[in-house]
Every structure is written in C-alpha cells, then in structure tokens.
VOSE-344212 format. One line per 4 residues: number of its first residue (from 0); their letters; for each residue y, z, x of C-alpha. Coordinates in steps of 0.2 Angstrom, whole numbers. Example, Ala and Ser with C-alpha at 12.3 -4.5 7.8 and 13.67 -1.06 7.14 Angstrom:
<dodos>
0	as	-22,39,62; -5,36,68
</dodos>
This chain:
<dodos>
0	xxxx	-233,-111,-183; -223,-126,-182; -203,-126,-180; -194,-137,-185
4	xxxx	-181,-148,-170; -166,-140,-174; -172,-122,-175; -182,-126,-159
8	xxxx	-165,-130,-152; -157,-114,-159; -172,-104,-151; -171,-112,-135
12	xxxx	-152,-109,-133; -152,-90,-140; -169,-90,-123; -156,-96,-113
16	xxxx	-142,-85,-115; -154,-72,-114; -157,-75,-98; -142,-76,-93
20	xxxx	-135,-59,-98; -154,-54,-89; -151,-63,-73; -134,-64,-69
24	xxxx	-130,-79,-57; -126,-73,-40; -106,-72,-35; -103,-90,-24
28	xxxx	-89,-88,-10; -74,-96,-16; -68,-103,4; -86,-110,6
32	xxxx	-96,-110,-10; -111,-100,-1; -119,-89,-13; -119,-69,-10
36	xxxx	-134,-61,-6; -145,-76,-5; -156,-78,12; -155,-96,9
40	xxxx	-135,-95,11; -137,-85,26; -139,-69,20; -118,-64,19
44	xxxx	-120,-45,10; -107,-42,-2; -106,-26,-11; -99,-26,-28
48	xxxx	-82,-20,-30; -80,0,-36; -68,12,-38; -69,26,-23
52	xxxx	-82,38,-30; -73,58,-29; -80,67,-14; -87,87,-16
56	xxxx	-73,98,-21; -58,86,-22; -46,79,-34; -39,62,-38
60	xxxx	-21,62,-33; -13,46,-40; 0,43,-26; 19,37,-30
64	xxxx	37,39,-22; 46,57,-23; 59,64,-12; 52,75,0
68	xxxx	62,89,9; 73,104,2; 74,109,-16; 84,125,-11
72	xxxx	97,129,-3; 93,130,18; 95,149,19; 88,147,39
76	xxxx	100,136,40; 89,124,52; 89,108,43; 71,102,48
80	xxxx	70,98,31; 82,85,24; 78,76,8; 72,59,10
84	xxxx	62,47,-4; 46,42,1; 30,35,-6; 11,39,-3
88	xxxx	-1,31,-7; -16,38,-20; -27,51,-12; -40,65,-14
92	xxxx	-37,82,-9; -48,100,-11; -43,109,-27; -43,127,-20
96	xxxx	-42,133,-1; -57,134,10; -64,151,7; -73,161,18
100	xxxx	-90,157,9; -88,137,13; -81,144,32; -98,152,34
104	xxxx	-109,139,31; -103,129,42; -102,142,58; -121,144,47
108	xxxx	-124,126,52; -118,127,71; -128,142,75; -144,136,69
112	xxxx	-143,115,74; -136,120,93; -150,131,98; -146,127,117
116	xxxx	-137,145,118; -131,144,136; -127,125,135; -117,127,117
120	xxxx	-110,144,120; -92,138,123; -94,127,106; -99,143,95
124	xxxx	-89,153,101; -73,141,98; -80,140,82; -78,155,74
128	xxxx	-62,164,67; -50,175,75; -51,190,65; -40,201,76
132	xxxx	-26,191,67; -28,203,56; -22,219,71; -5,226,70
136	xxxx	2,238,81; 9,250,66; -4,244,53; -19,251,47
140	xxxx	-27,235,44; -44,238,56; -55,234,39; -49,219,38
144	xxxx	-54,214,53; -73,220,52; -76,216,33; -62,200,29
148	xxxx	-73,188,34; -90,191,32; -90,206,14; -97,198,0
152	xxxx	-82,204,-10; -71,191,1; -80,176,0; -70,165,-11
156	xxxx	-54,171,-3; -46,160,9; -52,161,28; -38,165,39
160	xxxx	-37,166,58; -44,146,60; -32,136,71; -28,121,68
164	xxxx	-40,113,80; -53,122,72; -49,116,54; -51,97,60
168	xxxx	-68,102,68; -73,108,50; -67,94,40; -76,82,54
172	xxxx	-93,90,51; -90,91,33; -89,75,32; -105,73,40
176	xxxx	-115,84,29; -109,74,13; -114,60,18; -129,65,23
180	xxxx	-135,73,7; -129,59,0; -140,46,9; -154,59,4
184	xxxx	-151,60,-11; -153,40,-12; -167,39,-4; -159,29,11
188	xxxx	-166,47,23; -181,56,20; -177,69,8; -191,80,13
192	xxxx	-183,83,27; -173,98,23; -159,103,31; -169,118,38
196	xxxx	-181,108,47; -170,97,57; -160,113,63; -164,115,84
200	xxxx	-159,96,87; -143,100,97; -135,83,100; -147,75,88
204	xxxx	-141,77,72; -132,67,59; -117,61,63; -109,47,50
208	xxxx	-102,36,64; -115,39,74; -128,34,61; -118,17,58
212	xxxx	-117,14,73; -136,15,76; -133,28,88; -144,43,77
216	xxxx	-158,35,68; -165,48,54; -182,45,47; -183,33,34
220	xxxx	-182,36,14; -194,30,1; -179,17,-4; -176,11,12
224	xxxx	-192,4,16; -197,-1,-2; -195,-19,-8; -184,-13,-24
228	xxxx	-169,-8,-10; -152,-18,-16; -146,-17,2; -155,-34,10
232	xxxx	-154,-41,27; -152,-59,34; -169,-61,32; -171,-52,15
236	xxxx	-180,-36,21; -174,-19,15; -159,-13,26; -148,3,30
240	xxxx	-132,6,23; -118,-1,33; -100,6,28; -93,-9,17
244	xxxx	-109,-7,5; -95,7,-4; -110,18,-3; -104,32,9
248	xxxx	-89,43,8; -73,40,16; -70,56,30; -62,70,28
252	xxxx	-47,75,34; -30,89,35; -17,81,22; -2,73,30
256	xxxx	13,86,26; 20,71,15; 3,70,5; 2,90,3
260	xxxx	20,91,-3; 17,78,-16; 2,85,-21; 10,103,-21
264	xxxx	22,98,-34; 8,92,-46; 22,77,-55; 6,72,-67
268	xxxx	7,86,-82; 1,73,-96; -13,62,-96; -7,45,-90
272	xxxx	-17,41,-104; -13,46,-120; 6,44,-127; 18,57,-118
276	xxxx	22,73,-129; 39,80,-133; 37,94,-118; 34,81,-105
280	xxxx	45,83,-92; 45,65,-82; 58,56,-71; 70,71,-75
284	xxxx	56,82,-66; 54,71,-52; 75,69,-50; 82,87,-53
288	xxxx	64,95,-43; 56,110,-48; 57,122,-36; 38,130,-35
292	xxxx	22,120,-40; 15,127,-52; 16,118,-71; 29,130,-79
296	xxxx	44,123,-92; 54,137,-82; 54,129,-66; 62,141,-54
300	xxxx	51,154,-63; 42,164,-51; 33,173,-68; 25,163,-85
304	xxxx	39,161,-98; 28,155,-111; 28,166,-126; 9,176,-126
308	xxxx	-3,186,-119; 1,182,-101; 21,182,-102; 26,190,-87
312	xxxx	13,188,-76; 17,182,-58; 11,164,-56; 9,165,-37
316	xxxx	2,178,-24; 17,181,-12; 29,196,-7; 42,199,-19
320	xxxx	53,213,-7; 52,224,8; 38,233,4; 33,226,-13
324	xxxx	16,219,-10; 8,221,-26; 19,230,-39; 16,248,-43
328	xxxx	1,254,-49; -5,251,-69; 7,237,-69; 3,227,-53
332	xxxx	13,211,-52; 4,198,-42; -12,211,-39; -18,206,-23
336	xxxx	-13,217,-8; -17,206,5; -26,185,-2; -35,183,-16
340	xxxx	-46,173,-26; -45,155,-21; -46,148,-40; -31,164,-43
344	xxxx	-14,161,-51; -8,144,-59; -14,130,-54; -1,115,-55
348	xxxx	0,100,-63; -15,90,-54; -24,107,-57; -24,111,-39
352	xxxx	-23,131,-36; -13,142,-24; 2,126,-15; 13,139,-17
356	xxxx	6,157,-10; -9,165,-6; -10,157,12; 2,145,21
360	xxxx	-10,129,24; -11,118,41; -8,99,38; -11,84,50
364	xxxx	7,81,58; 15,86,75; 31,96,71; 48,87,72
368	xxxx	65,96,66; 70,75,60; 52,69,55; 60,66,40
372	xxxx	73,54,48; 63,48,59; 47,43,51; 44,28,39
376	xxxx	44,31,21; 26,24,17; 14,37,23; 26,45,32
380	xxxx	18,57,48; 22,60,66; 6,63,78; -4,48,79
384	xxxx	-15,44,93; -25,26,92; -41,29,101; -56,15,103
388	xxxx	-75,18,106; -80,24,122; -92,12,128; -92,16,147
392	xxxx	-110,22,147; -116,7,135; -124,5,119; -137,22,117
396	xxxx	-128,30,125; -111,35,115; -112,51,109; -108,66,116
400	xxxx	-117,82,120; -114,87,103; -119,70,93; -102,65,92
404	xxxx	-96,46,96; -86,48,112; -69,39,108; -56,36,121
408	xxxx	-35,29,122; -35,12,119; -27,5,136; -9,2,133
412	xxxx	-14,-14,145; -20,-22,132; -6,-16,119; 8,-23,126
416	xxxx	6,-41,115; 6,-29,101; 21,-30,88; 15,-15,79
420	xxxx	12,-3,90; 12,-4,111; 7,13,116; -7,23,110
424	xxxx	-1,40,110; 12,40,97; 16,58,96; 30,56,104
428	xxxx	38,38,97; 56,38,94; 59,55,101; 71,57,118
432	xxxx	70,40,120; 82,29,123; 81,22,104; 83,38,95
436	xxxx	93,50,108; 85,65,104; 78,76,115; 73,95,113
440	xxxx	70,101,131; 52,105,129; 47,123,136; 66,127,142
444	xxxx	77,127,127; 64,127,112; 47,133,105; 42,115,100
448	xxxx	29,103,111; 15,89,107; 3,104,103; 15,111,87
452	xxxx	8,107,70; 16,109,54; 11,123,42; 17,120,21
456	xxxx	18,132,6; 21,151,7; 9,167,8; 6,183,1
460	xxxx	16,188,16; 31,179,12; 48,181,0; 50,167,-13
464	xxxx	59,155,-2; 46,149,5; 33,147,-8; 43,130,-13
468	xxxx	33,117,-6; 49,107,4; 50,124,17; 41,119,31
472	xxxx	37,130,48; 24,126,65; 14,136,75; 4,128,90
476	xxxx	-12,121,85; -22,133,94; -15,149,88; -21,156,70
480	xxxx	-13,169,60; -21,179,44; -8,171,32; -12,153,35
484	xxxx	-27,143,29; -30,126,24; -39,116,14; -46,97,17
488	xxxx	-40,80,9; -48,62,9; -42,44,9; -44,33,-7
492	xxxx	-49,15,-4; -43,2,-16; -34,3,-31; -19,16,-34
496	xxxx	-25,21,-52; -41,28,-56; -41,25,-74; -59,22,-82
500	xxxx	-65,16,-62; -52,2,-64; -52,-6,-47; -38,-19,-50
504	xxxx	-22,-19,-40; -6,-24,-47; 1,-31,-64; -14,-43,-72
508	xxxx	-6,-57,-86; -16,-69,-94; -17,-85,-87; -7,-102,-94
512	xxxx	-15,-117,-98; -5,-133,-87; 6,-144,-100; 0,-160,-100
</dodos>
C-alpha cells in the first residue's frame, strides 16, 4: 500500500507523539542537567513526588492556627492552661483509642519473637498492663481486674493501666510491623515468610531503622531481585528501599498536647470541598470555641439537640454527678458503667471518636504549669531530647539486645556553634533559668519533675469539666491509672492539604509572558 508524503508525515508524527506519552523522557536536574535514574548520569535515585499515603487506622488532620488553652471558666483555679494562638502543622492521628484487642497483639508479638525467657523477662514483664489499677480499697471492682483485659466482651474498649512509657514502646513497634507488612506486601521481603515463622528471633527481627540502616537484613522478595524492580542502584541492579523512595511509612508516635487538642476539637465539619452549607459554623466556631468536641449545633451540649430519634442521648461517656455513672435503669444515660466501645458516642468533626470521654489519653509533652507561655506557637511542645546514632561499637553492631538501633545524647560539645539549639536535653529549656525566672522546686514544693507527662480529655470517671479538650492534668510517665489510654498519631510530609493527593505547597498562578 502506498502513502502518499504528506500522510506519511502525519503518520510519522502521530508514531512520534505516541511514543512520547509511552516513554516519558526522564526528569533532568535543573542545578546540573544530569538526568534522573540514568546509570549513565551516575545513577542519582529520585523518587517521584507523592502525597503521604494514610497509615493503618489513622485519619488526615489538615493542620491550621486555633487557640489552644481554656474554653471555661478555670474552676481549679490553677492557670496551667492559658489561651494562646497557635498553629500545627497537617498530621495523622488513630480515629478511636487503642483497644484492648490491638494491646494484645502486640504483648502477642513480644511473647512469641523474644523466646530467650530468662534473658527478655524484664522486657515482658514491662510490657504488659497494670491491671490492679483497677483495685480500690472500698470498691468491688476485683472483675475488672481478672477479665478487663483479656474477656472477649472487652476487646474494643480501651486498654487502661498502660503508662506512658509503655504507650511509646507500642507506637515504636507498631511502626515496625507496618512497615514491614508493607514491604511484604511489595514484594521488597519474602512474603512467604509469615510473621509466625520468624517468631524465636529475639534481637533479630525487623526493625525499620534497623532495616535502612542495613543493620537487619530479611530475606529477599520476588520484586527485589527481579529486573522489573523501579528502585535501581548506581549500577542499575534491582535495590532495597531507602527512606526518600516515599515507599515506607513515616513512625508512629503519642500526639503533641497541641496536635491532640486541635484534633479534639474537629474545626473541619464540611467538606473543604464542596461549597459551605447554611449550618456551617467556620471562623465563628474557631473564635467563640465550642466547649466539647463532638460536632453538635448546641455546642456546650453535653446531649444531641437535634430533633429525632436520638434527641437526648449523651454524646460522651463521662460522670454526670456523685454517683451517677450510668443513669437509672431502663433509661440509662451514657450506658457504660465503667469504658466502653472505642467507636461509642459522637465522633467529631474529623470523625474521630471518644476526645472528650471514655478515657483521658497520654500525649507526647513533659508537663509545665506555663508551657503555653513558654513554648513557640509552631508545633508547640516541651520535652524534646536530640539524640544521635550510637555508633561506639561500629557498623554491625548498632542494635540493641532487642533489635533496636542504640541512640545516644548528641555531645553538647559539639552543639555549642549551634544557633538553634546548644544543649541536647531540652526538657528543661527556659524553665528556672535565668532567661525565664521560673522555678518550681522540684520534689520539695511540687508534684511536678522531668518524668511528668501530660494527660488530655476527660473519662468516664470525670464531671463535664473536664471532658473539654483545653483541661489539662499529669501523671508521672511511669504510673498508669484505669481511666487513661491513649491512642497513636503520625507525621505528614509535604503538602498541608490532602486534596485529590495534591502535593503542592502554597498559592500556584499562572505564569507571565516578559514584555518585550
């Protein structure tokens, strides 16, 4: 068949364009002009930009300035919780409380990985819950303590009597196990390997930091070793995932008290979107401050307003007097003696359950009376302590005896060029020094050390005062009690909105041609 020259043309460009949108050209450095992914330009790995994917059992919370502090008036009367305007940044955080079930598995995972019982008992042991919290001297609340944890009928109520240095433990190996399934799942580790067969490994076992740092190396997946992996080294042989391939989740953590309190509040209650309704309440929400967290057009409602079926009905699981736990019987008002159903009661804006009620929850910062004064107003917390890798015993030999990397203080020796910080334990920056004045005579005059964290929302246990998400109380980190809980939160990387996977920062216009 012959063609004629200029349908040859017009077949050869519509080829070419094909191609194109086929092969994409490779991105090209715009400092150097190397070309991405291209052993002949080295090899430079680039992964393509993505929005943070949602991690098992969180929600996005798209961050923003709001005024943290009191919404009532301070009836204690101990001003530790002054209104100030802050912002933070977007985050993720667990839509219910940790419930006994998830508590489990992971005392489930301990128990079978560190089979070393001698060696590991101090680790199990410090592990599990302290169900005696549940004891009281002129109680009868000896049930609780046999069955709370472990009954079937209490698995997806909240565990209690987990300290504070127990909850980071959990969200660390979490973090771990996500990441892990993930890779599995992949094909980047051998997904035969079930989780059952790797359990007697003691130290051995994935840790994510220990995996990127080459320290733990699983056996390989069918993607890792086959020629059709993405991930390519220098020398354009399939690879491992390194951390800025976007391909492993970011760690799990306790929320800062500033990151819970926003969260508790729930400001989102449209669909950014779509085109606000007449009943969205907005700026005037976020200036007047509802009192509670739920969603409700009543807001110092402590029961639904709405017109319906469910008017009435308590929208949180607290105490409502002396005595009153649960109403009287064939009208019970919150009807829950003791905790209840994680996914109970109202959830609030963001359509996270039980920030007001249920359990008080641990968060990440050491308690101050003035952290609100003292503390800045982006991602505002007090406790942080800089640590560096431990790599005294050189490389192979970082982890712990529980696969852990071992980290260590970075050497204030070596901070003290530093603008930004000079000392690595900064739990105690600004306070009784000579830059803030403040002292509170620690063991003599007051409850409060370096060892007090902060514990947010009220509990079935407590009147309505304190189910407003500004109240704010301590307890030491390694004490627990059988009215608080927690639940986990995660950082997001990249942009603040998480609209359609946008993963653009700031205002984008259209660019102007030059006048000539």
């Amino acid at each position: 068949m012959q063609i004629t020259s200029g349908l040859r043309n017009f077949v050869l460009l519509i080829t070419t364009i094909g191609g194109f949108y086929a092969c994409k050209p490779k991105e090209k450095s715009a400092v150097t002009g190397a070309v991405y992914n291209d052993t002949k330009s080295g090899g430079f790995s680039v992964a393509k930009p993505r929005d943070t994917k949602v991690a098992p059992g969180l929600v996005f919370i798209q961050g923003g300035t709001f005024t943290m502090g009191a919404t009532e008036e301070d009836v204690l009367q101990e001003w530790n919780n002054v209104q100030r305007r802050v912002t933070v940044n977007s985050f993720f955080i667990d839509k219910t409380e940790v419930a006994n079930v998830h508590y489990r598995e992971y005392l489930y995972w301990l128990e079978h990985m560190f089979t070393d019982t001698p060696k590991y008992n101090n680790l199990l042991n410090g592990a599990r819950p302290d169900t005696l919290v549940w004891r009281k001297n002129l109680s009868y609340n000896e049930p609780y303590v046999e069955y709370y944890f472990r009954h079937p009928s209490y698995n997806y109520y909240p565990v209690v009597g987990v300290s504070w240095r127990q909850a980071y433990d959990f969200c660390q190996w979490r973090t771990d196990r996500v990441n892990e399934i993930e890779l599995k799942k992949k094909g980047y580790i051998d997904d035969k390997q079930s989780a059952k067969s790797s359990f007697g490994q003691n130290d051995n076992n994935f840790v994510t930091k220990s995996y990127l740092l080459g320290e733990y190396q699983p056996k390989a997946g069918k993607l890792l070793k086959s020629s059709s992996n993405p991930l390519k080294n220098e020398n354009g042989k399939p690879r491992a995932p390194r951390f800025e391939d976007g391909i492993l989740y970011a760690d799990y953590r306790l929320p800062t008290e500033a990151e819970w309190e926003y969260a508790a509040y729930g400001y989102i209650t449209e669909n950014p979107q779509r085109k606000p309704s007449k009943n969205q309440r907005g700026e005037e929400n976020i200036q007047n401050k509802q009192i509670y967290s739920w969603k409700d057009d009543g807001f110092s409602s402590l029961r639904n307003s709405k017109p319906g079926g469910y008017q009435g009905a308590f929208l949180a699981n607290f105490k409502r007097g002396n005595g009153d736990y649960m109403g009287v019987a064939g009208g019970l008002n919150d009807n829950a003696a003791i905790t209840a159903d994680v996914t109970s009661y109202m959830p609030n804006g963001y359509g996270l359950y039980n920030m007001s009620g249920n359990v008080s929850e641990w968060v990440a910062d050491v308690y101050r009376p003035l952290t609100s004064i003292e503390a800045d107003d982006f991602n505002p917390i007090r406790g942080n302590i800089f640590k560096k890798v431990d790599i005294s015993g050189g490389l192979g030999n970082l982890r712990d005896s529980t696969g852990r990397i071992k980290m260590v203080l970075e050497s204030d020796s070596a901070l003290k060029d530093r603008r930004n910080y000079q000392k690595a334990y900064a739990v105690d920056y600004m306070d009784g020094d000579s830059t803030s004045q403040v002292t509170y005579g620690y063991g003599v005059t007051t409850l409060v050390s370096d060892k007090s964290r902060v514990v947010k929302g009220g509990s079935w246990n407590d009147g309505p005062y304190w189910l407003s998400p500004g109240t704010r109380r301590f307890m030491e980190e390694d004490q627990s009690s059988s009215t608080v809980g927690f639940r986990c939160a995660m950082t997001h990387y990249g942009a603040s909105e998480n609209l359609k996977g946008s993963t653009r920062t700031g205002n984008i216009f259209p660019s102007r041609k030059q006048r000539r």
